[in-house]
C-alpha positions in Angstrom: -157.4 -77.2 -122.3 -157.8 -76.7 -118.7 -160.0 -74.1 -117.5 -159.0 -71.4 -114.3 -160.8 -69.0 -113.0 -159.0 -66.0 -111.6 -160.1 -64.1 -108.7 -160.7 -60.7 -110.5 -164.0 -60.1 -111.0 -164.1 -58.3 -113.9 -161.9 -61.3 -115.4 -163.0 -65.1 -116.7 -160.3 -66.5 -119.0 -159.0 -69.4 -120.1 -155.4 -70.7 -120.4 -154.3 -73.1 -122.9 -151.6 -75.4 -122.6 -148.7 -72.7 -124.2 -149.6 -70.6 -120.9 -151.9 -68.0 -123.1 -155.1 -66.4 -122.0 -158.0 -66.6 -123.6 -161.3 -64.4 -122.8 -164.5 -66.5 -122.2 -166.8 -65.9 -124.6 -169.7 -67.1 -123.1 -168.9 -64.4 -119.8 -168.4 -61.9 -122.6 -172.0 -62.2 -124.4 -173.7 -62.2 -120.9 -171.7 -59.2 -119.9 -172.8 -57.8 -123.3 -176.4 -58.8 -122.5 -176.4 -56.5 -119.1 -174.7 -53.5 -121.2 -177.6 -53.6 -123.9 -180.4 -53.9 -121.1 -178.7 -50.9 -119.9 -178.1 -49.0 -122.9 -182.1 -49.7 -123.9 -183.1 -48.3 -120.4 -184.8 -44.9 -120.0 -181.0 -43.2 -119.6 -180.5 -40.3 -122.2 -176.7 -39.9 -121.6 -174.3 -40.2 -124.5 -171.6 -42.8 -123.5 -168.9 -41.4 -125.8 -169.0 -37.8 -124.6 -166.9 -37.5 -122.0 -168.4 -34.9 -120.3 -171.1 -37.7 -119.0 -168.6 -40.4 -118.1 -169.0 -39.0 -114.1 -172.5 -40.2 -114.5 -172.7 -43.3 -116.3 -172.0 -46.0 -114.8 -168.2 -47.0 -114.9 -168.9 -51.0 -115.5 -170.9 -49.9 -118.9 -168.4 -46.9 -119.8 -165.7 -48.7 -119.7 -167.2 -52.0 -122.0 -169.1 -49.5 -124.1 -166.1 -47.6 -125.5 -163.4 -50.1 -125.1 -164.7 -53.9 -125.2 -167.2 -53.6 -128.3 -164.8 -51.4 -130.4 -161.7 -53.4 -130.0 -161.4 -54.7 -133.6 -162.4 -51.4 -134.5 -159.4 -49.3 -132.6 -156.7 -51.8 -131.6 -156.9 -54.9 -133.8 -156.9 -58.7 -132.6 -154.3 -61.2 -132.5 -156.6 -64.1 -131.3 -157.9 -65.4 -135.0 -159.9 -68.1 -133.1 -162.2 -65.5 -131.8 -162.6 -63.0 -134.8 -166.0 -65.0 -135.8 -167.4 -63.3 -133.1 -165.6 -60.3 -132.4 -166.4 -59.3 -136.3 -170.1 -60.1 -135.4 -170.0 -58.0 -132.3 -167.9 -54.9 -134.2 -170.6 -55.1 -136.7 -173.3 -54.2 -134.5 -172.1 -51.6 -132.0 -173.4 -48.8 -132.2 -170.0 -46.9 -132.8 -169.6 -49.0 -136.1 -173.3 -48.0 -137.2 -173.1 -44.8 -136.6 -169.7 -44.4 -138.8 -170.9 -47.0 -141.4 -174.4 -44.3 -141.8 -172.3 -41.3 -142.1 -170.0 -42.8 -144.6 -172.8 -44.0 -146.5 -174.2 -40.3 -146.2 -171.3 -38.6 -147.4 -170.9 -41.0 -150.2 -174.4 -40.2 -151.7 -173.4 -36.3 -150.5 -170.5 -36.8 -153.0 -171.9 -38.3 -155.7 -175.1 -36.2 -155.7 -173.4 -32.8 -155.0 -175.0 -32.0 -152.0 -172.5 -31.8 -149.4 -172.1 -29.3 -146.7 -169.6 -26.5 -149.0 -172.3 -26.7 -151.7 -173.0 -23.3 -151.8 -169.4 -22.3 -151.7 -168.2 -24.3 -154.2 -171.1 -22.9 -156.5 -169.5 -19.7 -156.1 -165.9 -20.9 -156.5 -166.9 -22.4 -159.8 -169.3 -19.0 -160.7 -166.7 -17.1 -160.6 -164.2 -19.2 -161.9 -166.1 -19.7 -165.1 -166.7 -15.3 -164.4 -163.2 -14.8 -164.8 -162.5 -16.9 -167.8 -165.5 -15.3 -169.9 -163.2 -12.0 -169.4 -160.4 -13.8 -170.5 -161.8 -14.8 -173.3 -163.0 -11.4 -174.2 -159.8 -9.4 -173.3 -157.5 -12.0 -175.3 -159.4 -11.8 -178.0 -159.4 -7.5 -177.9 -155.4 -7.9 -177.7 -155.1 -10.6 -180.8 -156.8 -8.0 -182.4 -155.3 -5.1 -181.7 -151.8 -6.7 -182.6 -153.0 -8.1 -185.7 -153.5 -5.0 -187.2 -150.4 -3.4 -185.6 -152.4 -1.0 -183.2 -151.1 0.5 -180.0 -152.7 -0.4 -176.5 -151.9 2.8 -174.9 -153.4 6.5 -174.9 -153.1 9.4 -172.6 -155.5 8.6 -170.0 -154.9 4.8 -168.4 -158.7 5.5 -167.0 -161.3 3.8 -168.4 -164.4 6.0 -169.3 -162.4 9.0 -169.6 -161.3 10.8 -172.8 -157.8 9.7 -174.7 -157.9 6.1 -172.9 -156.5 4.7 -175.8 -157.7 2.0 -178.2 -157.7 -1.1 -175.3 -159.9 0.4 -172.5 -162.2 1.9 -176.0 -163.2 -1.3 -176.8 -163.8 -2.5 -173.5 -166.3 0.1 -173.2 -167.8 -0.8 -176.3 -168.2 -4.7 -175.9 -169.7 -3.9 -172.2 -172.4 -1.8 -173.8 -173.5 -5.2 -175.3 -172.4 -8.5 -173.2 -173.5 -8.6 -169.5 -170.4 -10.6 -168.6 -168.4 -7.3 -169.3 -170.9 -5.3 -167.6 -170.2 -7.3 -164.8 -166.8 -6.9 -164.8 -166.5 -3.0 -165.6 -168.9 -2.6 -162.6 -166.6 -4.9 -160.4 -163.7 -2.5 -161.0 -165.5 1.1 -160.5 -166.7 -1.0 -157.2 -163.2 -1.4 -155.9 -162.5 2.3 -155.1 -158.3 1.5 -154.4 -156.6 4.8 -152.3 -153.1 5.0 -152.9 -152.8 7.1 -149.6 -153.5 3.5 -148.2 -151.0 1.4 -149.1 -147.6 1.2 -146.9 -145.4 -0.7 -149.3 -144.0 -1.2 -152.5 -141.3 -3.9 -154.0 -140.2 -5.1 -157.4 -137.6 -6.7 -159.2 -134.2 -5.3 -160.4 -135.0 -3.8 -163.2 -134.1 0.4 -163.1 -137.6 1.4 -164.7 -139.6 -0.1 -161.5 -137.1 0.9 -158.3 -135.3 3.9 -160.3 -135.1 6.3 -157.2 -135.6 9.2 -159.9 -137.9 8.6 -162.7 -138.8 4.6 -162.0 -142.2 3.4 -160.6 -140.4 3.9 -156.7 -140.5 7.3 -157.6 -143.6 8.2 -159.1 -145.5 6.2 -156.1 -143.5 7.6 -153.3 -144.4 11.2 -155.0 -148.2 10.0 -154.2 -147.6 8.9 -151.2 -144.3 9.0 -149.4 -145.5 6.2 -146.9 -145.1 3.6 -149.6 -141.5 2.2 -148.3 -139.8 0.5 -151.2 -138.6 -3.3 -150.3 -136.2 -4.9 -152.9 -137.5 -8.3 -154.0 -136.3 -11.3 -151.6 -136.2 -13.0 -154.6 -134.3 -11.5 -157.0 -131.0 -11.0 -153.9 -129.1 -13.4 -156.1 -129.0 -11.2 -159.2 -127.5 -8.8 -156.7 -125.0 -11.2 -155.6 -123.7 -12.0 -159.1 -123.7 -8.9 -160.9 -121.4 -7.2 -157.8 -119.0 -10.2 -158.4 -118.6 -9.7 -162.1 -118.5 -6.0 -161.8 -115.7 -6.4 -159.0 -113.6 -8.3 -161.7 -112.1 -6.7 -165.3 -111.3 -10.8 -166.6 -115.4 -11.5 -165.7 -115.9 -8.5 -167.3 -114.0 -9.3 -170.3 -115.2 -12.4 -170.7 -118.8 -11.8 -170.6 -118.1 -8.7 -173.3 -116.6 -11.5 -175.8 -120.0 -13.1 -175.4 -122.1 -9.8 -176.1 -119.3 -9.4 -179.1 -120.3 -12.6 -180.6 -124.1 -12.2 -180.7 -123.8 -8.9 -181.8 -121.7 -10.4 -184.8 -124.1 -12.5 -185.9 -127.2 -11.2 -185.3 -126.4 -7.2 -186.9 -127.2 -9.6 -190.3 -129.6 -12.3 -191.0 -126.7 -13.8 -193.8 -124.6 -14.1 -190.5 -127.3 -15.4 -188.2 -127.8 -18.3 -191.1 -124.1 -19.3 -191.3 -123.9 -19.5 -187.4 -127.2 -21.6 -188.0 -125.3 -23.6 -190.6 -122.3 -24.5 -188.0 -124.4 -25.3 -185.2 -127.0 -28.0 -184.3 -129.5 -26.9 -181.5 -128.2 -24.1 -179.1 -128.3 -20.5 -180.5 -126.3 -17.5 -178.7 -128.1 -15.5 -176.9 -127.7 -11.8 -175.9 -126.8 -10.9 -172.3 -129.4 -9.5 -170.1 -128.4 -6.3 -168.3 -130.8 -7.0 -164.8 -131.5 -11.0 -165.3 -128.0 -12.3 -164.4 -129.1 -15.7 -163.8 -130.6 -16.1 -167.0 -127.1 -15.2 -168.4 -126.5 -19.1 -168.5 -128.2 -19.2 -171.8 -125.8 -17.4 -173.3 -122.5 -19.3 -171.6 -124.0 -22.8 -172.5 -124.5 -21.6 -176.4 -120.4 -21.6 -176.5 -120.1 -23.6 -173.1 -121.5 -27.0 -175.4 -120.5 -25.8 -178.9 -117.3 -24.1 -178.5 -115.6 -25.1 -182.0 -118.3 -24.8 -183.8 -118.6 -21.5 -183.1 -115.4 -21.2 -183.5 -115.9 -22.3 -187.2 -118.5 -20.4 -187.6 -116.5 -17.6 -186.9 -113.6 -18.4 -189.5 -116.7 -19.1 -191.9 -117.9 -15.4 -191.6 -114.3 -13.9 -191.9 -113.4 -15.4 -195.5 -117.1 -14.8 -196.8 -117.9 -11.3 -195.6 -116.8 -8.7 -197.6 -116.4 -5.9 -194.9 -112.4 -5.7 -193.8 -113.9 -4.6 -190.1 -116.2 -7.8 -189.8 -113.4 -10.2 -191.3 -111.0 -8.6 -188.9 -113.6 -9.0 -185.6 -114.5 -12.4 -186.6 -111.1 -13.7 -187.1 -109.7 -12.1 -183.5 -112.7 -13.7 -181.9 -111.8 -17.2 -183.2 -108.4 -16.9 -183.0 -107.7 -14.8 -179.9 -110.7 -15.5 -177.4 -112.1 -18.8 -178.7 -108.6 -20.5 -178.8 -107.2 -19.0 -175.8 -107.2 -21.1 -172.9 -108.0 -18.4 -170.0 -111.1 -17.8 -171.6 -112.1 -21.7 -171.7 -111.4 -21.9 -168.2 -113.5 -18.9 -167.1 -116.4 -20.4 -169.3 -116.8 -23.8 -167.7 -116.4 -22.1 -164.3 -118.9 -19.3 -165.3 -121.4 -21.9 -165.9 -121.0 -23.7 -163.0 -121.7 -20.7 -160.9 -125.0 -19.6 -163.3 -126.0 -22.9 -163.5 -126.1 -23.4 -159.6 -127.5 -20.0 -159.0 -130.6 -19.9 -161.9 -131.9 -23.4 -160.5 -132.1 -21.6 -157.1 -133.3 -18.4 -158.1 -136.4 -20.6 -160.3 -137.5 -21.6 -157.2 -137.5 -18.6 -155.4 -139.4 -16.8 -157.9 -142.2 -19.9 -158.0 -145.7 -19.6 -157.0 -145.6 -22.5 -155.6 -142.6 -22.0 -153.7 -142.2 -23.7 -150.2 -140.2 -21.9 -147.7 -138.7 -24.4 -145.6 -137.7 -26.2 -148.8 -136.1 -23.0 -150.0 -133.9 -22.3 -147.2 -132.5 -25.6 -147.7 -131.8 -25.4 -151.3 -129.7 -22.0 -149.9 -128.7 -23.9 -147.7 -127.4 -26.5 -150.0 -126.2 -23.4 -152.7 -123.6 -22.2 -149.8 -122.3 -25.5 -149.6 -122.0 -26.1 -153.1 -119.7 -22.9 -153.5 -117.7 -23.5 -150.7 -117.1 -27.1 -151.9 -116.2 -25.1 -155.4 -114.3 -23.1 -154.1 -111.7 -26.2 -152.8 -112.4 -28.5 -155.8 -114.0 -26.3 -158.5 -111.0 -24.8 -160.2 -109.3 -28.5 -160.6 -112.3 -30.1 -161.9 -113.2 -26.8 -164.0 -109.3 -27.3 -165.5 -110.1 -30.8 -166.7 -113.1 -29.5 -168.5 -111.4 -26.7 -170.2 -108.5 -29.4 -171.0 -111.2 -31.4 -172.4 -112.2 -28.8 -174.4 -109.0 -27.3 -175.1 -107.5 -30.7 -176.7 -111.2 -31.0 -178.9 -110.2 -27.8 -180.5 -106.6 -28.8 -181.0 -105.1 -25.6 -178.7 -102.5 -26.2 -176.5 -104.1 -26.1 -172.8 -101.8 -23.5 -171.0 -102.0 -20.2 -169.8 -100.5 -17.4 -172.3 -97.7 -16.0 -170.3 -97.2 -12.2 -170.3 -94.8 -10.4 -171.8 -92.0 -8.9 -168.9 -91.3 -5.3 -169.8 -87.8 -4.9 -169.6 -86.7 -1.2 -168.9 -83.1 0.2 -170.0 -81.0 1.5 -167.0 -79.8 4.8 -167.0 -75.4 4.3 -166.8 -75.5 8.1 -166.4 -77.0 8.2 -163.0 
């Protein structure tokens, strides 16, 4: 080792024969030395607030914050050293003053004592507030359907005549439990004016925005300030239901599927031979505001197509009405084995399938915007990728199907009406 002493002051090293540098240690520790004589002198300033760094001197700012906290910020690469540079981490006074407040919040933790005490006390008061009036009101509505007793009166106020049988015993069990009293108070607190609110939305469904006898109404009636907003999050049900409504086959097709439930379930000696035919999936009638949710009812005959179809020849040679053998065996034979209708099926539940995993999301509490738009994002894509490749995959599906139920996979062709000519004109 040869030793070289550069002309920087600030600077003692030594170079080893591979041409690296090494700081002197022994500089270091008396350099240390001056800093603590310093730092144990009668000055009051804070050397990590930067507000003071005009003051103190720059010689012990500069070692202070950067020399004794090294290991601490940037790390070491000379291992020969770390000995002593762990040593001098360990007692700076930036290491000691983390290592006590760690050790503080640790006992904070464990003893429950830290600075949100007193807020999470009340998160968990009324937490635990909230489920005692669970408990209670759960246990009022097992009752009341138990015995087959409506909810409902006149009056939806509570302490006020014809209330019905709910808000009745609410007012009874509060004259007793405290935890009730509580509550009841909390809600003649509130004091809600519906001259204040300035908006209103819902979903789809015509008994909350009917513009003449829905909940839109009644509100705006109240107060007409209440704009109605249509739910963000139920724009896809729009979407669908003005594509099947713009179509008579989608429209067709989707009343076969209403046809078929309605079969079966009019009877529960149909509902148990459809049972009998078929393994898991059960058909499902088709909801009128929901159209998303309208993929439960393709995938019932989407994944079990002949045996419904079975199921359907079952109930035409058992039943003994002439109108139910007739319906049963035009839905087997003429729907069911016609190959149009498989083909709208499997594209049908593409589309629902796409669109009800998109529309879950939307609708989730925990829903995160920027993840959203992406998925839409991804949903537009998907359907203008469908709508170049779709119909040939969507054709080797129905095939597949098609050949399973041993129909011949082709399109019926229509019958050309052929009109006499007149040889008198």
């Amino acid at each position: 080792m040869v030793e070289k002493n550069l002309e920087n002051e600030n600077d003692d090293v030594i170079v080893n024969e591979d041409g690296q540098e090494n700081i002197n240690e022994n500089e270091v520790d008396i350099e240390r030395k001056d800093v603590h004589d310093n730092l144990s002198s009668d000055v009051s300033y804070n050397i990590y607030d930067p507000g003071w760094w005009k003051i103190i001197d720059t010689k012990l700012r500069d070692f202070s914050t950067n020399n004794m906290n090294q290991l601490g910020n940037e790390g070491i690469k000379e291992w020969k050293n770390l000995g002593a540079r762990l040593k001098t981490h360990e007692t700076s006074h930036k290491h000691i003053v983390n290592m006590n407040a760690w050790i503080v919040l640790e006992l904070r933790l464990a003893n429950n004592k830290t600075i949100d005490k007193s807020v999470q006390e009340r998160i968990n008061k009324e937490k635990e507030h909230w489920r005692n009036v669970l408990v209670r009101i759960i246990a009022i509505v097992k009752n009341l359907a138990k015995n087959n007793l409506a909810f409902r009166g006149n009056n939806e106020k509570i302490y006020q005549e014809n209330n019905g049988i709910f808000l009745s015993l609410i007012e009874m069990i509060a004259e007793f439990d405290p935890i009730m009293q509580e509550h009841v108070r909390q809600i003649e607190n509130l004091k809600l004016d519906i001259n204040d609110i300035r908006g209103q939305g819902y979903d789809n469904g015509s008994n909350m925005k009917g513009k003449h006898q829905g909940v839109q109404k009644r509100l705006l009636e109240l107060n007409p300030r209440a704009l109605y907003t249509p739910c963000g999050c139920h724009y896809l049900n729009f979407v669908l239901c003005d594509v099947a409504n713009s179509c008579v086959k989608v429209v067709s097709f989707f009343g076969v599927l209403q046809r078929i439930y309605s079969l079966f379930s009019s009877l529960p000696k149909r509902w148990t031979i459809l049972k009998n035919n078929i393994s898991t999936l059960t058909v499902k009638s088709l909801s009128q505001t929901r159209w998303e949710s309208r993929i439960e009812s393709v995938k019932a005959i989407r994944f079990q197509t002949p045996k419904i179809k079975y199921a359907l020849l079952e109930l035409a040679e058992t039943s003994d009405d002439p109108k139910i053998k007739s319906e049963a065996k035009c839905l087997a034979t003429y729907e069911l084995e016609n190959f149009e209708f498989l083909l709208d099926m499997t594209i049908w539940f593409d589309i629902l399938f796409a669109v009800n995993s998109i529309s879950k999301n939307l609708q989730c509490k925990n829903m995160d915007i920027d993840n959203t738009i992406n998925q839409l994002d991804g949903l537009l894509s998907y359907f203008e990728n469908y709508r170049k490749d779709g119909f040939v995959y969507a054709m080797i599906l129905a095939k597949e199907i098609a050949i399973e139920m041993e129909i011949e996979p082709k399109f019926c062709e229509k019958r050309v009406i052929r009109r006499k000519k007149n040889l008198m004109k």
